[in-house]
C-alpha positions, 0 to 999 in steps of 0.5 A: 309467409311474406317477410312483413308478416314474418316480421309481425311475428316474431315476438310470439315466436320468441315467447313461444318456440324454446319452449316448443322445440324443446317438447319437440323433441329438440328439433334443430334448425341446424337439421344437417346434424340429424344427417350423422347416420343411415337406418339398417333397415330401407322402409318399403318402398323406398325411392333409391335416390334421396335429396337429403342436401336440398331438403337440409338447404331449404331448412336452413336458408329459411331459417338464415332468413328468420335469424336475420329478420330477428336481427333487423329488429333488434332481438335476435341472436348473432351467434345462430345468424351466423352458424346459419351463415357458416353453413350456408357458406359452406354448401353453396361454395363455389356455386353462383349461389354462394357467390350472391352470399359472398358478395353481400359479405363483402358490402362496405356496410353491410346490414343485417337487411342486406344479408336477409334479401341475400338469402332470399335471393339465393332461396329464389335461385335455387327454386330455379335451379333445381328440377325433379327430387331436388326441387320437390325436397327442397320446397318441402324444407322452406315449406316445413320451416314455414310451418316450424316458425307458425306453431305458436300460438298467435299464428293459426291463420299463417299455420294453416295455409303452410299445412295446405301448400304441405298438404300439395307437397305431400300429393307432389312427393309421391314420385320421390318418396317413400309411402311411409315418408308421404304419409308423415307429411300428409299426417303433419298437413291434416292437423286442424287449426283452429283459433285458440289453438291448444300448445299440444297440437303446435308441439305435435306438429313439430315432433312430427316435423323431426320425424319426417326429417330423420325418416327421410334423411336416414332412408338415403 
């Protein structure tokens, strides 16, 4: 989603997502807190290595990027920009990466525009940066905050085109997860949307987003 159309939407998705993520089961954009525990039992097939990290940091700076472009226009919330902030900070600290953040906090008048293109700049780095699992578990984060902030009604086109790049990442990750993890992403990626589209499809795509989330992270 480019950062015009983003813009564009964010009325509807502010009618729209309290109501969403709360028949979602209570997805949080803050997904590192679903990181609290491991499941006892690996589901088979289960790869060794798990990039839960960078599957959180592609969530969040998403979701840094949503909460900063609310703020640019006027209608977001300070506090989620800044506990989005917060952890980024603490993540990245010490990393070429973190630096891009600092120094944009250090900026003699700093907007609210400046920390948006810090955080695409950091999203854009570490697209560089990272290879293999990393990559894979990264992209799939930005991707599924993508298809997160397009569940509401008004944003069929958008949603659509996120579940197809899901839908490549699904056939992508068959190197990096497990069976049952694929076939949660390509559960979420073959969802139909269709104009009109009814709210019980919106919310199953985000309950469906959780339980890819929590499923991958706890089978580290």
């Amino acid at each position: 989603m480019t950062s015009t159309t983003l813009f564009t939407a964010i009325t509807l998705i502010l009618l729209f997502a309290t109501n969403s993520l709360a028949a979602a089961g209570g997805l949080q954009f803050h997904t590192k807190l679903a990181a609290g525990g491991h499941t006892e039992d690996i589901d088979r097939n289960a790869k060794v290595t798990k990039a839960t990290d960078t599957l959180c940091l592609g969530l969040d700076i998403k979701a840094a990027k949503f909460e900063a472009l609310m703020m640019v226009a006027g209608i977001g919330s300070r506090d989620d920009l800044i506990k989005e902030l917060t952890y980024l900070e603490s993540h990245l600290k010490g990393t070429p990466e973190g630096d891009i953040i600092e120094n944009t906090l250090r900026q003699k008048d700093l907007t609210y525009a400046d920390l948006y293109n810090a955080f695409d700049k950091v999203e854009k780095a570490l697209l560089v940066k990272f290879g293999g699992e990393e990559r894979w578990a990264f992209r799939t984060g930005l991707k599924l905050m993508d298809v997160i902030l397009a569940s509401v009604p008004g944003m069929e086109s958008d949603l659509s085109e996120h579940l197809e790049d899901l839908s490549a990442l699904a056939a992508e990750g068959a190197e990096y997860a497990s069976d049952e993890e694929i076939e949660l992403l390509e559960s979420i990626a073959g969802v139909k949307i269709g104009a009109g589209q009814n709210q019980a499809s919106f919310d199953e795509i985000l309950l469906q987003a959780t339980v890819f989330t929590e499923t991958y992270m706890n089978a580290a």
